[in-house]
Backbone as a printed PyTorch tensor [residue, N CA C, xyz], in Angstrom:
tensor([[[145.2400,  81.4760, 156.6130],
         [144.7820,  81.1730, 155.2650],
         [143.9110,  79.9120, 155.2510]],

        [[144.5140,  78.7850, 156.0390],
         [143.7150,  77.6620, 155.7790],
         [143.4750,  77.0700, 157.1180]],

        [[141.9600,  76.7870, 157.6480],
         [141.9140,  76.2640, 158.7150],
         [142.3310,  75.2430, 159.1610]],

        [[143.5480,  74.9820, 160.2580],
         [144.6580,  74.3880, 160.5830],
         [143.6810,  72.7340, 160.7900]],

        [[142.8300,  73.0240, 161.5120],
         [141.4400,  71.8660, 162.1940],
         [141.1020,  71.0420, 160.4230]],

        [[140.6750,  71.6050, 159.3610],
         [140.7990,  70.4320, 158.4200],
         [142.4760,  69.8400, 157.7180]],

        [[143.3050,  70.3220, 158.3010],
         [144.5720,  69.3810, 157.5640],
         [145.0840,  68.3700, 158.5430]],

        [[144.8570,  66.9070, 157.9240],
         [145.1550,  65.8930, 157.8340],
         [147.0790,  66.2460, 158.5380]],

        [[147.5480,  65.9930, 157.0140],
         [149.5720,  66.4480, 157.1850],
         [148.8410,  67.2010, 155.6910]],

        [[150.2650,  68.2270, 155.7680],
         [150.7380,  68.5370, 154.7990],
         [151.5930,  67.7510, 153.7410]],

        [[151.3410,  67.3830, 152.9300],
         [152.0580,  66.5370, 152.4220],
         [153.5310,  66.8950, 151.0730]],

        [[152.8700,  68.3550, 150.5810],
         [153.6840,  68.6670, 149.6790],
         [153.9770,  70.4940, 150.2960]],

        [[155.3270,  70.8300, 150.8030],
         [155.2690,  71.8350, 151.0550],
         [155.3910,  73.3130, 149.9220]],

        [[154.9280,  74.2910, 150.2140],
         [154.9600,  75.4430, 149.1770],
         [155.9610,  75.2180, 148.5650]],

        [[157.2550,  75.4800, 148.9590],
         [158.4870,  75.8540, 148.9810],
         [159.6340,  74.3440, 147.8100]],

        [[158.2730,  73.4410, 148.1020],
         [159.2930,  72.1440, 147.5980],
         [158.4650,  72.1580, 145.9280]],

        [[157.6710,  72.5510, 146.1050],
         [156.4190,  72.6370, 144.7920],
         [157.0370,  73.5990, 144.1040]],

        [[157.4070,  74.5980, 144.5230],
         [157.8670,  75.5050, 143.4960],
         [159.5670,  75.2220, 143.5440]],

        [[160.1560,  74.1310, 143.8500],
         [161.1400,  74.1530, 143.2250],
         [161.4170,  73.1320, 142.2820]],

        [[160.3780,  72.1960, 142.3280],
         [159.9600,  70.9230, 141.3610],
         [159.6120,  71.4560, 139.7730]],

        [[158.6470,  72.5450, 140.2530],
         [157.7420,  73.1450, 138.8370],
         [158.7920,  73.9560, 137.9200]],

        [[160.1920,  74.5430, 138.7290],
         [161.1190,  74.8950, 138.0400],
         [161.8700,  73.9180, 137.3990]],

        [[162.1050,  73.0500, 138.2220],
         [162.8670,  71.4080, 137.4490],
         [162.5330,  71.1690, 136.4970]],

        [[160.8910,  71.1720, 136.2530],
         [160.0790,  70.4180, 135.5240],
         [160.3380,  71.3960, 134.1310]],

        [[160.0350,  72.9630, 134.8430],
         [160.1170,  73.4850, 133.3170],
         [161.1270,  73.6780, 132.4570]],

        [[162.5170,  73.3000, 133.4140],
         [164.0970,  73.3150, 132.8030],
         [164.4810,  72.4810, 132.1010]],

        [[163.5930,  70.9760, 132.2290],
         [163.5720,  69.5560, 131.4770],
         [162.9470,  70.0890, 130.3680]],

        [[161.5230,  70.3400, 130.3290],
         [160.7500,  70.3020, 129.1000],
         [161.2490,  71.4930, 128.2980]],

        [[162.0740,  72.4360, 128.6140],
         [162.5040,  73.2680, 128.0070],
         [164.1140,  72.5130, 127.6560]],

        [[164.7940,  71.5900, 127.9150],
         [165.6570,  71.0390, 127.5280],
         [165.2460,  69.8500, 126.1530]],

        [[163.8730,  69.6100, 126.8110],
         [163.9820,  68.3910, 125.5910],
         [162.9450,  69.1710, 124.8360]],

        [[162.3420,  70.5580, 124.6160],
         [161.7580,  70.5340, 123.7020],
         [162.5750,  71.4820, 122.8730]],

        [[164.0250,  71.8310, 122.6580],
         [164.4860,  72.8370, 122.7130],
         [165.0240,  72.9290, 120.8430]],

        [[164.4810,  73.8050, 120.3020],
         [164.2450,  74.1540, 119.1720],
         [162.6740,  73.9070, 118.1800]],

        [[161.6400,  73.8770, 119.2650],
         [160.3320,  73.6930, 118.8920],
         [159.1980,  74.3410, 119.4210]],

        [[158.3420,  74.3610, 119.2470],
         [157.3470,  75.1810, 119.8400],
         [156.5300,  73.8530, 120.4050]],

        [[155.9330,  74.3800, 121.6020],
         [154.9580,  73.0860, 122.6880],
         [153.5410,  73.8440, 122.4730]],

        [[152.6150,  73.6120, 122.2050],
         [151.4680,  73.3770, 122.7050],
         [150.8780,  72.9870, 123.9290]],

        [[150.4280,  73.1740, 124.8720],
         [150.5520,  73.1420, 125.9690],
         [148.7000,  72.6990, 126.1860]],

        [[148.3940,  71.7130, 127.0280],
         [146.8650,  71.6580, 127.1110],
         [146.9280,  71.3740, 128.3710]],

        [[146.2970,  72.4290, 128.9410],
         [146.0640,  72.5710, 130.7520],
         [144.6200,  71.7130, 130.9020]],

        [[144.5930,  70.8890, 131.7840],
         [143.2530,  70.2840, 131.7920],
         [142.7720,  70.4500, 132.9730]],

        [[141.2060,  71.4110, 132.8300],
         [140.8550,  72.2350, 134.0930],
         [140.1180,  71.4910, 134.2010]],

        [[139.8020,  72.1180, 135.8910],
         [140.4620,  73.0030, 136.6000],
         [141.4200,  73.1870, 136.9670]],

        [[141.5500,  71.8310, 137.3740],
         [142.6290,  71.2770, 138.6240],
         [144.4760,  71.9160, 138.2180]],

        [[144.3560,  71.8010, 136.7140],
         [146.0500,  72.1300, 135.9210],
         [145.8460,  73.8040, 136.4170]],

        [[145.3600,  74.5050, 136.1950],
         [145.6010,  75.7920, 135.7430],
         [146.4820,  76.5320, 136.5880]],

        [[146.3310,  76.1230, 137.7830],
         [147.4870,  76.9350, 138.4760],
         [148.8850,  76.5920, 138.4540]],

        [[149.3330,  74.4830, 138.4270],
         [150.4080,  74.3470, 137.8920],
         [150.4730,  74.5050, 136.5890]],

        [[149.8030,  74.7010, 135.2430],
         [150.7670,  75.0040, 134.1780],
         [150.7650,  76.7020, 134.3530]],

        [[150.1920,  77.5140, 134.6230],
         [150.5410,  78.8050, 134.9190],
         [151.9370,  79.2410, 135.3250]],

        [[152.2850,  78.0420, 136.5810],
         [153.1250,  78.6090, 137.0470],
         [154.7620,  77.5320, 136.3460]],

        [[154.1540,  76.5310, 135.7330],
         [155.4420,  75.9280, 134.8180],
         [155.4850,  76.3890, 133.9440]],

        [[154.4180,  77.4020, 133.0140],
         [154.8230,  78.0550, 131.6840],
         [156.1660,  79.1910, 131.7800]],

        [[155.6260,  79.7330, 133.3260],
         [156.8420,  81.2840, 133.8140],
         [158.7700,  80.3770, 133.7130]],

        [[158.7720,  79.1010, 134.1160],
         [160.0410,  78.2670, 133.4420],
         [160.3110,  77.6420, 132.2840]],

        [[159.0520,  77.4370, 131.1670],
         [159.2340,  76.7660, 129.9350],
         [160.1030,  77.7860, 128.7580]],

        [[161.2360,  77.5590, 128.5670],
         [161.6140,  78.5760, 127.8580],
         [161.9220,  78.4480, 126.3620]],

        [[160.8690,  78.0910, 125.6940],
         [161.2800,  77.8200, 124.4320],
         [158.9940,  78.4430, 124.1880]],

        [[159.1030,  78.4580, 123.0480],
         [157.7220,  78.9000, 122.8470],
         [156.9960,  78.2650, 123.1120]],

        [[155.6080,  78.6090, 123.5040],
         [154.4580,  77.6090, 123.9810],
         [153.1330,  78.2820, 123.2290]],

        [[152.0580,  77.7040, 123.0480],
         [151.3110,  77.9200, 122.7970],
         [149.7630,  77.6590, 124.2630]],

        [[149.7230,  77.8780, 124.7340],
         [148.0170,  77.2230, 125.6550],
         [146.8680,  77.2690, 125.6270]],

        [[146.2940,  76.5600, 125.6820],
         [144.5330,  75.8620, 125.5920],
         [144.4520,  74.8900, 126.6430]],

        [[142.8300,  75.0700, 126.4540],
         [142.7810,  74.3400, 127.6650],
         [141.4640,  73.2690, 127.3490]],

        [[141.5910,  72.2290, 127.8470],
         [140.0520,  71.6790, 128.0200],
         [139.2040,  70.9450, 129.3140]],

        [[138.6050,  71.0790, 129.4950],
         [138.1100,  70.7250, 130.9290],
         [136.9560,  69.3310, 130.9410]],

        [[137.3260,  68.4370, 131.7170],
         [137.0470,  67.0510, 131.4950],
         [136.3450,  66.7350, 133.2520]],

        [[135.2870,  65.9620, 133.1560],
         [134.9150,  65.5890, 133.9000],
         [134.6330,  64.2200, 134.4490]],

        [[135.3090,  63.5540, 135.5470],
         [135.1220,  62.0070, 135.7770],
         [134.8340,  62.3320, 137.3830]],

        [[134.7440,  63.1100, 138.0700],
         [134.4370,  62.8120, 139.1700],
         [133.3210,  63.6140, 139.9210]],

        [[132.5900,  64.7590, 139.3590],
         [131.6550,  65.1020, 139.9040],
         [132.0490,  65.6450, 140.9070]],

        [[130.6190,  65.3270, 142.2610],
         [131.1350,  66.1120, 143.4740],
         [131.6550,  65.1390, 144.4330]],

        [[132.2060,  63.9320, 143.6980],
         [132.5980,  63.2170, 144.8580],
         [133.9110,  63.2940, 144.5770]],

        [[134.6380,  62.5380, 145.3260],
         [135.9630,  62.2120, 145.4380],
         [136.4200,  61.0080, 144.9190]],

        [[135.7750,  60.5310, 144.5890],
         [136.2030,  59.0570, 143.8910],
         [135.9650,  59.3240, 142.1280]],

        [[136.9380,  59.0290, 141.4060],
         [136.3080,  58.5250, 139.7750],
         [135.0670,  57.9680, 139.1910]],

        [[134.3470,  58.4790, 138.6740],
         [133.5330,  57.6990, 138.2530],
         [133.8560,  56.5520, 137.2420]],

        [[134.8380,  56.8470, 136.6600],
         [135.0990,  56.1920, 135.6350],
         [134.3470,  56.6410, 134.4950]],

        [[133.6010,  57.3560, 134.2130],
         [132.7340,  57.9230, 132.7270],
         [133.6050,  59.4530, 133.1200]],

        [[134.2940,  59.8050, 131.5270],
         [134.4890,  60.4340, 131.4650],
         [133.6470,  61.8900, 130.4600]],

        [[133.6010,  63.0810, 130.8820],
         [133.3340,  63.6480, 129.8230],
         [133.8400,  65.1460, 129.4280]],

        [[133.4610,  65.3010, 128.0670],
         [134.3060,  66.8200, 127.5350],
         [133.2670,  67.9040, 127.8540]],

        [[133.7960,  68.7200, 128.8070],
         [132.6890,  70.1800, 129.2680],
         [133.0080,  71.2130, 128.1660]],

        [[134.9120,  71.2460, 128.0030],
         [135.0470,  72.0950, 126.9880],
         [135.8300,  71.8400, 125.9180]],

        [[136.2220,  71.8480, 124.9770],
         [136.9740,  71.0650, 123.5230],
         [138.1440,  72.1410, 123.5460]],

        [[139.0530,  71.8800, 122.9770],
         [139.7990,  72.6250, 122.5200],
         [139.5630,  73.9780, 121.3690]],

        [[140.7120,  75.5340, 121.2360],
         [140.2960,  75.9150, 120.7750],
         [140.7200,  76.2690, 119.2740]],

        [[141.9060,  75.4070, 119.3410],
         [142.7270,  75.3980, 118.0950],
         [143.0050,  73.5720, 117.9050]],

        [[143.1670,  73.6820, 116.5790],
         [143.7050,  72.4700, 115.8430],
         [145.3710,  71.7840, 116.1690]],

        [[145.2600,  70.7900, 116.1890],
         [146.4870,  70.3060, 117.2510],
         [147.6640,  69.2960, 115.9130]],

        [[146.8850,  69.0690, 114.6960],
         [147.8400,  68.5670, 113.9410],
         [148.7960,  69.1170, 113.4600]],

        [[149.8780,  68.0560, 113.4510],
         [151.0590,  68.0970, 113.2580],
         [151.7200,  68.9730, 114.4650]],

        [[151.3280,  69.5270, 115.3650],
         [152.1480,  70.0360, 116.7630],
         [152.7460,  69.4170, 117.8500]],

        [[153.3810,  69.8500, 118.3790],
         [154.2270,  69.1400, 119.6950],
         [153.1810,  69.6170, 120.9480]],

        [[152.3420,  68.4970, 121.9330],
         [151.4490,  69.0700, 122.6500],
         [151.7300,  68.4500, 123.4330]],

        [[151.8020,  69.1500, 124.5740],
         [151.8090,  68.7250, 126.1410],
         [150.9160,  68.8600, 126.3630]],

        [[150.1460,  67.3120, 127.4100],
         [149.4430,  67.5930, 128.1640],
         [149.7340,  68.0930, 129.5180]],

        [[149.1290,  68.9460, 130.4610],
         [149.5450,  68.9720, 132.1010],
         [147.9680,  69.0160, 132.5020]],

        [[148.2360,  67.7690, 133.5470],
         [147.4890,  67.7210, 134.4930],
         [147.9550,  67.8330, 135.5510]],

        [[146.6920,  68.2990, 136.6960],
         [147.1450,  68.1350, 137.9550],
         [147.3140,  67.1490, 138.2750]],

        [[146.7670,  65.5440, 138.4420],
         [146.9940,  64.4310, 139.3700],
         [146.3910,  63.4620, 138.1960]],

        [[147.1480,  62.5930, 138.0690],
         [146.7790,  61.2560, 137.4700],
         [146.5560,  60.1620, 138.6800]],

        [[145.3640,  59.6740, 138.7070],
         [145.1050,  58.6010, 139.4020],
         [144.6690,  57.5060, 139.2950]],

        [[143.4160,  56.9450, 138.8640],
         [143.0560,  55.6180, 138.1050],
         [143.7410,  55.8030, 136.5690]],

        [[144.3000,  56.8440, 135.9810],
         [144.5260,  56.8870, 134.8520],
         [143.4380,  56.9400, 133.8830]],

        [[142.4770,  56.3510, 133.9060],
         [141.2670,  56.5220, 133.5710],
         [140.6330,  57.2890, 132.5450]],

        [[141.1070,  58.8720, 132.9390],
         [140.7330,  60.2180, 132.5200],
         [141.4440,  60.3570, 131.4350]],

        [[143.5230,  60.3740, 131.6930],
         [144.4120,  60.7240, 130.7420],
         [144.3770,  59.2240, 129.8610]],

        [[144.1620,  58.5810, 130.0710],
         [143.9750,  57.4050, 129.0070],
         [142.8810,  57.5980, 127.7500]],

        [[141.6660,  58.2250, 128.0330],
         [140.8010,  58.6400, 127.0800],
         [140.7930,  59.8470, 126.6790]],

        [[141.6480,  60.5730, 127.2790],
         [142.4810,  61.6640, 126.3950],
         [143.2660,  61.4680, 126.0160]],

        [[144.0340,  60.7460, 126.1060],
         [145.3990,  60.5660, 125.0870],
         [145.2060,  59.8500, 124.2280]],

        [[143.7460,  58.9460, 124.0590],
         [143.3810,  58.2200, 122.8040],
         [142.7260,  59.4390, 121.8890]],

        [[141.8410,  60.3080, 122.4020],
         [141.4160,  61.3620, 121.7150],
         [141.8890,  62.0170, 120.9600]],

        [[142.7750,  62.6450, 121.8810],
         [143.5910,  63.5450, 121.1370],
         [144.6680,  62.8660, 120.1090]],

        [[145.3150,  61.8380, 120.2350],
         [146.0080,  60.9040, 119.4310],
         [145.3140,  61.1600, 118.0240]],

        [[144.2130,  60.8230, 117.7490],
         [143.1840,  61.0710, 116.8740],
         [143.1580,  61.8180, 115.7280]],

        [[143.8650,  63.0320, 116.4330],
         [143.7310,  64.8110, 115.9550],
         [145.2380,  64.8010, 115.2960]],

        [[145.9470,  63.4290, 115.5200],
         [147.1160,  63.9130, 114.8260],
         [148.1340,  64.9360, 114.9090]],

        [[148.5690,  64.9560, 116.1930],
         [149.9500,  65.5560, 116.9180],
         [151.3330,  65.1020, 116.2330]],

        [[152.2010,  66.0660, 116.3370],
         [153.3250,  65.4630, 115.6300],
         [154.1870,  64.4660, 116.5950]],

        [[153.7220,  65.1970, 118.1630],
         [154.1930,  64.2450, 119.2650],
         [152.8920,  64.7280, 120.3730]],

        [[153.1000,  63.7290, 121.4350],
         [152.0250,  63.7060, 122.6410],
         [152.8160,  63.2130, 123.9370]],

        [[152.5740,  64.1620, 124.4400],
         [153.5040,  63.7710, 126.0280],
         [152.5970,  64.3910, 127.0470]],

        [[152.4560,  63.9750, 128.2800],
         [152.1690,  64.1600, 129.6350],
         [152.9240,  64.7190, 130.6230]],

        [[152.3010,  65.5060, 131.6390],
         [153.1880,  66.6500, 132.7480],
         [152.0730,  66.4380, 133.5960]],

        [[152.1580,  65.4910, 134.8760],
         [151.7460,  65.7300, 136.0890],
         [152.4330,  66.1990, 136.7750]],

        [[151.6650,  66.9430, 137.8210],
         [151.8710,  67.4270, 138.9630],
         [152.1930,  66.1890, 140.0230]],

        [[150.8260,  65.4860, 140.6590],
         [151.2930,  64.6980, 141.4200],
         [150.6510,  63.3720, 140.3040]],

        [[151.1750,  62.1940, 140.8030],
         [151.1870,  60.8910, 140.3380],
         [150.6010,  59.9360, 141.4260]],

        [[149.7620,  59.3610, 141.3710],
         [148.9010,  58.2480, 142.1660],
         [149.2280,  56.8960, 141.7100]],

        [[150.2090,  56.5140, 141.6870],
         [150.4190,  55.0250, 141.1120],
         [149.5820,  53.9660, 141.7780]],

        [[149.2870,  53.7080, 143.0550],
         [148.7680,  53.0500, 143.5710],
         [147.2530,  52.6380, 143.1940]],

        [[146.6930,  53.3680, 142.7890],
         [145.1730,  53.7180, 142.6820],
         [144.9890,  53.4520, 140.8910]],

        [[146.1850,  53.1430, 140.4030],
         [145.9630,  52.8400, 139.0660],
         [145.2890,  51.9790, 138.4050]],

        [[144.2930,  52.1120, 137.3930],
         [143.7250,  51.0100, 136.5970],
         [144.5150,  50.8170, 135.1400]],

        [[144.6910,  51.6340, 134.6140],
         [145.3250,  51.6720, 133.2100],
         [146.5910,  51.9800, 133.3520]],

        [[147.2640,  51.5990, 132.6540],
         [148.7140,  52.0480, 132.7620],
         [148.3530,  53.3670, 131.4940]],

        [[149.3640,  54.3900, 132.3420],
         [149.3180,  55.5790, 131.0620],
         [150.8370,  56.3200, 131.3000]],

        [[151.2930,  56.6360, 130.4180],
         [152.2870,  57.2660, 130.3080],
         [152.0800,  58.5410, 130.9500]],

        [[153.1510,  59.3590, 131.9750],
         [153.4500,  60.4530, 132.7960],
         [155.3100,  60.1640, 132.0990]],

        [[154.9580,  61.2830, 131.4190],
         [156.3810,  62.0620, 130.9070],
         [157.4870,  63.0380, 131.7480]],

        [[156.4310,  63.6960, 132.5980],
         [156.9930,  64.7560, 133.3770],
         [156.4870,  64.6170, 134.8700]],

        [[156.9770,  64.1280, 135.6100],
         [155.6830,  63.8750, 136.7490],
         [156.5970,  64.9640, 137.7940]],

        [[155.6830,  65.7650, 138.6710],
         [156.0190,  66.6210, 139.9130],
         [156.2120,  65.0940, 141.0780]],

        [[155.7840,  64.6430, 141.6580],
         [155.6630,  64.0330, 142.6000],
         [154.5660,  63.0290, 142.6390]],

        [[155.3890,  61.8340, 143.1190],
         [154.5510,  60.5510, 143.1220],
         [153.8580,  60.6540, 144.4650]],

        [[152.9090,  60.3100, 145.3700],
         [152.2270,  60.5110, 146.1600],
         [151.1530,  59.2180, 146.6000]],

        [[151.0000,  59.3530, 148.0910],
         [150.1190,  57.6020, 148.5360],
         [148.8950,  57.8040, 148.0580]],

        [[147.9770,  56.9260, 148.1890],
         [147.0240,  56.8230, 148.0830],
         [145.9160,  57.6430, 148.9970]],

        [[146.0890,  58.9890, 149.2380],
         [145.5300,  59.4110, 150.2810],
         [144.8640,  60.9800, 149.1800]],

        [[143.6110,  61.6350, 149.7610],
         [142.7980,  62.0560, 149.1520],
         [143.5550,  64.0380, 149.1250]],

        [[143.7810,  64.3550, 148.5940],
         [144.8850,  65.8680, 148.2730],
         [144.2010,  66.6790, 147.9030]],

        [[144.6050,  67.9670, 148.3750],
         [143.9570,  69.2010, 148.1180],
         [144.7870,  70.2040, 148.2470]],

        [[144.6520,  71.9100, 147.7840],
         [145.6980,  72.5520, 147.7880],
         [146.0790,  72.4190, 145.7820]],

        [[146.7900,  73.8590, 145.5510],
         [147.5850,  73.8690, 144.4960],
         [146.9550,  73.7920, 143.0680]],

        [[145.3820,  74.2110, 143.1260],
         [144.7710,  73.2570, 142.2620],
         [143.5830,  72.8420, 141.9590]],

        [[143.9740,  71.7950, 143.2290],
         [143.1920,  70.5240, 143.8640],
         [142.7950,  70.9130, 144.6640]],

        [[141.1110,  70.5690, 144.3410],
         [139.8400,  71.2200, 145.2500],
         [138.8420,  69.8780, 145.6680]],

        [[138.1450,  70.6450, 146.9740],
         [137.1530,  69.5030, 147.1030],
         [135.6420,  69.9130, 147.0080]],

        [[134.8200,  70.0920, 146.3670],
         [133.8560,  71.0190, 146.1120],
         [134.0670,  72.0580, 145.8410]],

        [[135.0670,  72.6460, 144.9990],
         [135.6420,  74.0800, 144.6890],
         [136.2940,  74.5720, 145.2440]],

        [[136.5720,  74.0890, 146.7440],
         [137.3350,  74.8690, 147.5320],
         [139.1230,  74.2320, 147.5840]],

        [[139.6880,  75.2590, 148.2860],
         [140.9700,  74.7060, 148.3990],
         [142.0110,  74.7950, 147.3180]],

        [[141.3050,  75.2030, 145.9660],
         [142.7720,  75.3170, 144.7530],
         [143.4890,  76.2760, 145.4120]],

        [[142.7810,  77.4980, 146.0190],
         [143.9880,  78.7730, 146.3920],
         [145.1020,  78.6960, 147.1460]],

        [[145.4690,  77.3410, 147.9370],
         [145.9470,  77.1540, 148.8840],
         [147.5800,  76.5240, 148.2080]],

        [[148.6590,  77.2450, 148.5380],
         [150.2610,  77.0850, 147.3700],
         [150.5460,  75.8520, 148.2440]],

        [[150.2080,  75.0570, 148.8690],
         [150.6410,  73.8180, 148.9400],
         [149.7790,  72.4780, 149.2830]],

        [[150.0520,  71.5810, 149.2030],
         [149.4160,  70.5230, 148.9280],
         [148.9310,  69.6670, 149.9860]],

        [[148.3000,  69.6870, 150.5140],
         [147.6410,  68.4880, 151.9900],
         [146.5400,  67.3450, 151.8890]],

        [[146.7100,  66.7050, 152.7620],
         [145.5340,  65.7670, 153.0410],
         [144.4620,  66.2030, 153.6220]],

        [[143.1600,  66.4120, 153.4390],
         [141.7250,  66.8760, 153.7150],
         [141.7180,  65.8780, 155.0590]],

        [[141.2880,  66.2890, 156.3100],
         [141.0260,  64.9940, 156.9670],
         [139.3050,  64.4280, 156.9090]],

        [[139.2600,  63.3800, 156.6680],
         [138.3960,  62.0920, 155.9670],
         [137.1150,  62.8450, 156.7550]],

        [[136.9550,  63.4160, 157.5220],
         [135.3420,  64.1610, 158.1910],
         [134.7350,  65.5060, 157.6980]],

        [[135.7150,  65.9770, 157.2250],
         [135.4650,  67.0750, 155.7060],
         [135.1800,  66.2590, 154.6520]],

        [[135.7280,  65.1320, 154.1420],
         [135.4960,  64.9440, 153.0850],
         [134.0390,  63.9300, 152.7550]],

        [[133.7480,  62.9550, 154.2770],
         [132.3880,  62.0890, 154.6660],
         [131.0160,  62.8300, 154.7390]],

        [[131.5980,  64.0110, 154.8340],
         [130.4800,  64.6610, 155.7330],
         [130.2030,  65.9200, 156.8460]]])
């Protein structure tokens, strides 16, 4: 499936990912439990983990999605963020989860969570996948986090590097000569 010559380590195995994403959806289905969630997958990178945390969320959900751009074709943040696609329903007065795949400078979910704040949610909470604390500029709230993770560049699950690599059910390090060049 994946050529053995670009992985770095594996860092998050199939098998441990899908037993996290069940955790995750047994919590948010514990604390959201007599309400309906709204759910905002923020593509690309979310779509395959909230896909596969909606199949454990067991209380009603609603999903949309919007797709945000801060990094282009590189690998680093730009830090300018922008909206490719808006949402397709009205979010006031609802209970909305965000899920992202990876929070890292924070950067991104910080000017979405001021945004959307905006629109008047009845509540606003966060669901990462993985968590980059290290690499942080803003502090931002992660409500639900899959896994905290080093400072090292991830792919797999998702997480692509020029498009490639979401298909791949677990999570690795690119080694740095794929990603230079």
């Amino acid at each position: 499936m994946m050529e053995q010559e670009k992985i770095e380590e594996i860092l998050i195995p199939e098998n441990q990912i899908k037993k996290r994403v069940e955790q995750l959806g047994n919590q948010i289905s514990h604390d959201y439990k007599g309400k309906e969630i709204f759910c905002i997958g923020v593509l690309k990178g979310a779509a395959i983990f909230l896909a596969d945390l909606a199949r454990y969320i067991k209380v009603p959900l609603t999903i949309d999605f919007m797709a945000i751009s801060s990094y282009g074709v590189s690998s680093e943040s730009s830090g300018v963020v922008r909206i490719l696609k808006d949402l397709d329903e009205n979010i006031e007065d609802k209970a909305v989860l965000i899920v992202e795949d990876i929070v890292d400078t924070g950067l991104t979910l910080d000017y979405l969570l001021r945004m959307l704040q905006s629109r008047k949610p009845a509540s606003l909470r966060t669901c990462a996948l993985l968590n980059k604390i290290e690499r942080r500029k803003l502090e931002v709230p992660v409500d639900y986090c899959g896994f905290e993770i080093p400072d090292k560049f991830v792919v797999g699950y998702g997480l692509d590097f020029n498009g490639l690599y979401r298909n791949i059910p677990y999570i690795f390090v690119l080694k740095s000569t794929y990603i230079n060049g």
